[in-house]
C-alpha positions as CSV (number, residue, x, y, z in Angstrom):
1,X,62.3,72.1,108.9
2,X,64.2,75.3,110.4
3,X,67.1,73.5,111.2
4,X,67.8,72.0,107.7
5,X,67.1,75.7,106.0
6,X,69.7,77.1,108.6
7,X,72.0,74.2,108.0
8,X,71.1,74.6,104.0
9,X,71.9,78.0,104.8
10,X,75.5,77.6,106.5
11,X,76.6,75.2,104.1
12,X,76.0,77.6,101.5
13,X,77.4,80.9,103.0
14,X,80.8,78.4,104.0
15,X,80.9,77.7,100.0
16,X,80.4,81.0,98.8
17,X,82.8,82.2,101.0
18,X,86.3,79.5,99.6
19,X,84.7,81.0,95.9
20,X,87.0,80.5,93.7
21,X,87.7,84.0,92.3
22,X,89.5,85.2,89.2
23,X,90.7,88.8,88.8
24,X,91.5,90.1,85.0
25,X,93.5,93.4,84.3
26,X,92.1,96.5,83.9
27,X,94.1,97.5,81.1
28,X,92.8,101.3,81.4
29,X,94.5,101.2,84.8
30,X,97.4,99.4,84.3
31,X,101.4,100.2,83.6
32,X,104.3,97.6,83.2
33,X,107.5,99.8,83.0
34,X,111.3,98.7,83.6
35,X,114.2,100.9,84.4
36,X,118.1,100.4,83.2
37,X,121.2,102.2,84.3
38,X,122.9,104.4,81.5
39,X,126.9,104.3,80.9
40,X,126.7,104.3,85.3
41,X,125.1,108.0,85.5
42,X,121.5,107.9,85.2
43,X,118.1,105.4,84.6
44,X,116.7,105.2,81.7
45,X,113.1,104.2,81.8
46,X,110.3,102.4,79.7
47,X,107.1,100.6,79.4
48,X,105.4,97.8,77.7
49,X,102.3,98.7,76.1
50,X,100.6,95.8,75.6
51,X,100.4,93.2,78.6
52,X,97.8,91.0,80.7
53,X,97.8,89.6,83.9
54,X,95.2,87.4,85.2
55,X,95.0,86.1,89.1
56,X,92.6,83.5,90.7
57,X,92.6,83.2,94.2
58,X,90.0,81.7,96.9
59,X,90.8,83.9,100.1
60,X,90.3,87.5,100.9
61,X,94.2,88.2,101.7
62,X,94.9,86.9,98.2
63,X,97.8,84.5,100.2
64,X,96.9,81.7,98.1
65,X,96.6,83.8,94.5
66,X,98.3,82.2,91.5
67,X,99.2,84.7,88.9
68,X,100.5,84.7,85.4
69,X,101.3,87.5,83.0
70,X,102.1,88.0,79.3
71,X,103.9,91.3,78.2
72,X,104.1,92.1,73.9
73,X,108.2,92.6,74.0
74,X,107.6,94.6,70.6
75,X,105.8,96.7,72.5
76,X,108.3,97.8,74.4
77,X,109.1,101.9,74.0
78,X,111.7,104.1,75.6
79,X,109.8,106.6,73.6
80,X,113.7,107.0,71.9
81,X,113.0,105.3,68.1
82,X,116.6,104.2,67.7
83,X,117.2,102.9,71.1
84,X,113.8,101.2,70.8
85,X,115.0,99.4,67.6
86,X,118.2,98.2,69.4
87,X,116.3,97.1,72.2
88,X,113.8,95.2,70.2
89,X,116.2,93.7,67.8
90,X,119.4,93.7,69.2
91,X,118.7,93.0,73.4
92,X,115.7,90.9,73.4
93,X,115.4,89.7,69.7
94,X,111.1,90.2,70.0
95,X,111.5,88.5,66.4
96,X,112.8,85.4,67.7
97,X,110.8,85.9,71.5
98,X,107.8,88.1,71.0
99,X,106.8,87.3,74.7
100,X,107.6,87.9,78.4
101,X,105.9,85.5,80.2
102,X,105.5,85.4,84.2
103,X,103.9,82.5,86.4
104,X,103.3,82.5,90.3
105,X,104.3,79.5,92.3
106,X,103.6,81.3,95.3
107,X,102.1,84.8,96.9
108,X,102.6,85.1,100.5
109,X,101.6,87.5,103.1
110,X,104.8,88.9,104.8
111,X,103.2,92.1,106.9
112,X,100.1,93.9,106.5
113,X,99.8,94.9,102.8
114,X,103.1,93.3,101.9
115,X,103.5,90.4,99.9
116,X,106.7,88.0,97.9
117,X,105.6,87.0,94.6
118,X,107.6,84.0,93.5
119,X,107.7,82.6,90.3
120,X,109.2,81.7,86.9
121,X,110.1,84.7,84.6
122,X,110.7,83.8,81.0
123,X,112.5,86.2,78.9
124,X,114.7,85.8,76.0
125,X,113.8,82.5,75.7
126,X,115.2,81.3,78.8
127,X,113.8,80.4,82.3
128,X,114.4,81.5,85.5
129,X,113.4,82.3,89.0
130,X,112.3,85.6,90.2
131,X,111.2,86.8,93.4
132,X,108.8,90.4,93.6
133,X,107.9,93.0,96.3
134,X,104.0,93.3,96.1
135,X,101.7,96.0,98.0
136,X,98.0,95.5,98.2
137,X,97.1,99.1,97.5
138,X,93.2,98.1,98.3
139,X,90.0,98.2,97.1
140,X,87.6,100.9,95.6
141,X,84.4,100.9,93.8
142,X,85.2,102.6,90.6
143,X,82.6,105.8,89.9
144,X,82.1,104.6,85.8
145,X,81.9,101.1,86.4
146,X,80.4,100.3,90.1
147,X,82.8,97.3,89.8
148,X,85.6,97.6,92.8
149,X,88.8,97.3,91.6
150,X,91.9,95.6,93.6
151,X,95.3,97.7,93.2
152,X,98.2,96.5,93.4
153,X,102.5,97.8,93.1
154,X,105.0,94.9,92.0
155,X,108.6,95.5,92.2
156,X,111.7,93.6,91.5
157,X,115.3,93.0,89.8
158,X,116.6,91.1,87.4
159,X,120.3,90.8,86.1
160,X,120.1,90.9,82.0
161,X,122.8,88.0,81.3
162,X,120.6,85.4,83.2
163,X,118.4,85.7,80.6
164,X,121.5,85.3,77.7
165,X,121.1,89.2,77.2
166,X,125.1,89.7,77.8
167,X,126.3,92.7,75.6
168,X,128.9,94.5,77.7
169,X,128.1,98.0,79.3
170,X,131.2,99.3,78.3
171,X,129.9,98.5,74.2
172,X,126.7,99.7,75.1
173,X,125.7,101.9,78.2
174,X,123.3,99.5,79.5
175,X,123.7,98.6,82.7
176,X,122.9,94.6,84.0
177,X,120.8,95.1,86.5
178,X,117.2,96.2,84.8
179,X,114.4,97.5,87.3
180,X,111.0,95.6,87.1
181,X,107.6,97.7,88.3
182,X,103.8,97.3,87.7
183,X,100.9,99.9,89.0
184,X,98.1,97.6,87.7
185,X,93.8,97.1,88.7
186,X,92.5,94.1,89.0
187,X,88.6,93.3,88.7
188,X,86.5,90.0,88.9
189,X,85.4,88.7,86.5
């Protein structure tokens, strides 16, 4: 009888621990920004305000997490009302394409805390592959909630025509390459 409750006991510590989490945004600790060059002198930066990001993963490192993200593109602000307008309207048509959508094909563990996120980015309405720097930041308990919170900071690049976003700098000061970060909390759910 002792060795099937300790056998009972294994088998169920050994499932517990390939759990399947899944991690949802804590939107009151969260911030998607991006960052263009200006007519070649200076970076102008901005933020979406309304996104969500989800990840499920079954290991503590997170190496095997799968990720996806949605970003409101008329929610984009430079906190500049005109330039906002021309963004929206003009540069990523949010009519047409209200969404930014990300998906993870991979998350790997490079060194330490570091991580590549690869996946598809979809912008503009087109497709295309996109590779980000990720730092584990860690966990904490947070005071309010008692839930711990996993942090995370996602950088990357992307060049604006790949996504059929081609106006020339010279017309209007904005740069090709556009800046991609993300400070966000994650907490199981």
């Amino acid at each position: 009888m002792k060795k099937t409750i300790t056998l009972l006991s294994v088998i169920a510590i050994s499932i517990a621990g390939f759990a399947q989490n899944t991690y949802t945004l804590d939107k009151q600790h969260a911030r998607l920004t991006f960052s263009a060059l200006h007519i070649g002198i200076s970076h102008i930066d901005g933020i979406f305000k309304i996104f969500d990001a989800t990840f499920v993963s079954t290991k503590e490192d997170f190496s095997d997490a799968e990720i996806e993200m949605n970003a409101d593109a008329n929610s984009l602000t430079t906190e500049v009302v005109p330039r906002d307008e021309d963004l929206r309207d003009n540069f990523l048509e949010t009519k047409k394409y209200p969404t930014i959508h990300f998906v993870s094909s991979s998350f790997i563990r490079t060194i330490g805390n570091n991580y590549k996120l690869r996946g598809l980015i979809t912008i503009h309405g087109v497709t295309k592959p996109i590779v980000f720097d990720v730092v584990f930041n860690g966990k904490g308990q947070n005071p309010h909630t008692k839930k711990y919170s996993y942090g995370f900071t996602i950088t990357g690049k992307l060049d604006r025509t790949d996504f059929n976003i081609s106006a020339e700098p010279i017309l209007n000061g904005v740069g090709y390459e556009i800046d991609l970060k993300a400070n966000v909390e994650f907490i199981i759910s």
